[in-house]
C-alpha positions as CSV (number, residue, x, y, z in Angstrom):
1,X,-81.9,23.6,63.7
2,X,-80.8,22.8,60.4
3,X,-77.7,24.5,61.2
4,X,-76.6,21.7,63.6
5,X,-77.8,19.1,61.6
6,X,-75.9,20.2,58.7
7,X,-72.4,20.3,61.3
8,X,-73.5,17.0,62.3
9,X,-74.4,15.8,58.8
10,X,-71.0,17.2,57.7
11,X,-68.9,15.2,60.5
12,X,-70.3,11.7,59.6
13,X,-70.3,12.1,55.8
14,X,-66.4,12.7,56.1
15,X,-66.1,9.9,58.9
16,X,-66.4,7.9,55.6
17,X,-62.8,7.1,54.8
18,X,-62.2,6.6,51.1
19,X,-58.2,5.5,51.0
20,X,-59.7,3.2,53.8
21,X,-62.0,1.9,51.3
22,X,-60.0,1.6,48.3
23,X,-57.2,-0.1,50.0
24,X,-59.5,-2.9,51.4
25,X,-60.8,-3.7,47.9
26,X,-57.2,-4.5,47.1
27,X,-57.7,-6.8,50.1
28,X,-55.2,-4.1,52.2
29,X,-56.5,-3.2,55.9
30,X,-54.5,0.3,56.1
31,X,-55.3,0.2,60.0
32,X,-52.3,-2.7,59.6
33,X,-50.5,-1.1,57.1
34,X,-47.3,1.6,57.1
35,X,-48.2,4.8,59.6
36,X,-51.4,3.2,60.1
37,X,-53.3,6.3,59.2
38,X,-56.2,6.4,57.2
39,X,-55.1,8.7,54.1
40,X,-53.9,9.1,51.0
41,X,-50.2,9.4,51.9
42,X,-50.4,5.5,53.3
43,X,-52.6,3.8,50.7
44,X,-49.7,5.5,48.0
45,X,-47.3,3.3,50.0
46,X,-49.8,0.3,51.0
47,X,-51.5,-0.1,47.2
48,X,-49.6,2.3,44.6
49,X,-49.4,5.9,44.0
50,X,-52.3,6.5,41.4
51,X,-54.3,5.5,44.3
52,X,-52.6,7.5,46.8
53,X,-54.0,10.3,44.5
54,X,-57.4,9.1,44.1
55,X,-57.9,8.5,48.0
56,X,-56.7,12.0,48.7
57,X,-58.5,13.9,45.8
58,X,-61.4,12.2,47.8
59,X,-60.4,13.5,50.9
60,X,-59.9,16.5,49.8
61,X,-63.8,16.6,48.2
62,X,-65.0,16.1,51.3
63,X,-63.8,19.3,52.8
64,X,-64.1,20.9,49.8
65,X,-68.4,19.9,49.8
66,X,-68.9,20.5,53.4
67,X,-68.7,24.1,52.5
68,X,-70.4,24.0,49.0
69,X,-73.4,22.2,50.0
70,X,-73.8,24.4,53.1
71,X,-73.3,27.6,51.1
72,X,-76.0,25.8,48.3
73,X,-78.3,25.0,51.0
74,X,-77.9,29.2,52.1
75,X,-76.8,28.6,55.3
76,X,-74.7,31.4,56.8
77,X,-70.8,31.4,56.5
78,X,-70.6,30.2,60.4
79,X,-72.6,27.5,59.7
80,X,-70.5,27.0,56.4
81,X,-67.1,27.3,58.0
82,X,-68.2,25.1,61.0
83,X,-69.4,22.4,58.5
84,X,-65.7,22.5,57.0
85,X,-64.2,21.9,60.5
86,X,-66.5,19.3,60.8
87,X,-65.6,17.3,57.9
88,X,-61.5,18.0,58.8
89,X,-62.8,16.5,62.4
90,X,-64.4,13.5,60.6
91,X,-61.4,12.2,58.5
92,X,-59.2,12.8,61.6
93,X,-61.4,11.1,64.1
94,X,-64.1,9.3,62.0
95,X,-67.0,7.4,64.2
96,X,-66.9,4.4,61.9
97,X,-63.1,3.6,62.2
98,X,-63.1,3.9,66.4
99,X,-62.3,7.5,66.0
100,X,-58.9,6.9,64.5
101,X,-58.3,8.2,61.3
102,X,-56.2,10.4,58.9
103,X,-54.4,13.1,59.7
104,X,-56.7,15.5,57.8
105,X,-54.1,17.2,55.4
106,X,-56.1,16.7,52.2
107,X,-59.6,17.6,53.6
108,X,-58.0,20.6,55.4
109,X,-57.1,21.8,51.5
110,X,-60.3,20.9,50.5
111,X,-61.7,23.4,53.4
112,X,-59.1,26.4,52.4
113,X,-60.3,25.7,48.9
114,X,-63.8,26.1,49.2
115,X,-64.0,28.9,51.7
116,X,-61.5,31.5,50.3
117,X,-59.9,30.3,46.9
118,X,-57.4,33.4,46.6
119,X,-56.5,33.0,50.4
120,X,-55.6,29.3,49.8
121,X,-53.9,29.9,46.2
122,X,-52.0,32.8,48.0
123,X,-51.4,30.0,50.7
124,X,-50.1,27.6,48.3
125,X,-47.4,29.9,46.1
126,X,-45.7,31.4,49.3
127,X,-45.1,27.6,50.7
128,X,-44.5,26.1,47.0
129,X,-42.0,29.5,47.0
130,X,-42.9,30.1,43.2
131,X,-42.3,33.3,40.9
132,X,-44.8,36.2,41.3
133,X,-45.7,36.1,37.9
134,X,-46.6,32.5,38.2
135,X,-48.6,33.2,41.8
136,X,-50.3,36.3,40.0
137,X,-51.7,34.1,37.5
138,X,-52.9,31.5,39.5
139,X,-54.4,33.8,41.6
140,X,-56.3,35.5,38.8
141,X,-57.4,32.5,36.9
């Protein structure tokens, strides 16, 4: 039981959209602005780049914590992995924004991150098409 309620828990935590938040305190509704998405890539071009950052590095947290808490809590990697999808499901279709949100790209990372760091660092230096001595290190570090 506390499985599901941990899923669930998971998906309405992450229905919380930050950018969402941070551009409506600079008096911005992102729902009316650019792409009309609910990220970090459209509050960089609605508000300003710095917080493009910030609302993503908050996106990106909550993928990142789905899978933290639930491995803290000592639930089972199922439950921990389904807890990450939930919160990817949340930013991209969040209850309290009509189920129309982001497209999910920084809480997906957030997700890789926290359920297999090499996997996602391997991830990131074939598609950033770095040296193998750079990838190496980042992978060991």
């Amino acid at each position: 039981m506390i499985d599901v309620l941990a899923v669930v828990a998971s998906y309405v935590l992450a229905s919380i959209s930050f950018p969402y938040w941070i551009a409506r305190a600079k008096g911005i509704d992102l729902r009316a602005f650019g792409s009309r998405k609910l990220g970090g890539s459209n509050l960089a071009k609605a508000v300003s780049p710095l917080h493009g950052v910030a609302g993503g590095l908050l996106d990106g947290m909550k993928g990142f914590a789905a899978v933290v808490l639930a491995r803290a809590l000592g639930l089972p990697i199922e439950t921990q992995l389904l807890c990450g999808l939930a919160a990817i499901a949340g930013q991209m279709w969040p209850v309290f924004h009509q189920f129309d949100g982001g497209r999910a790209n920084a809480t997906a990372w957030g997700f890789q991150l926290a359920a297999d760091f090499i996997a996602a660092s391997a991830r990131r230096c074939i598609s950033s098409g770095e040296t193998s001595s750079t990838c190496v290190a980042t992978v060991q570090t």
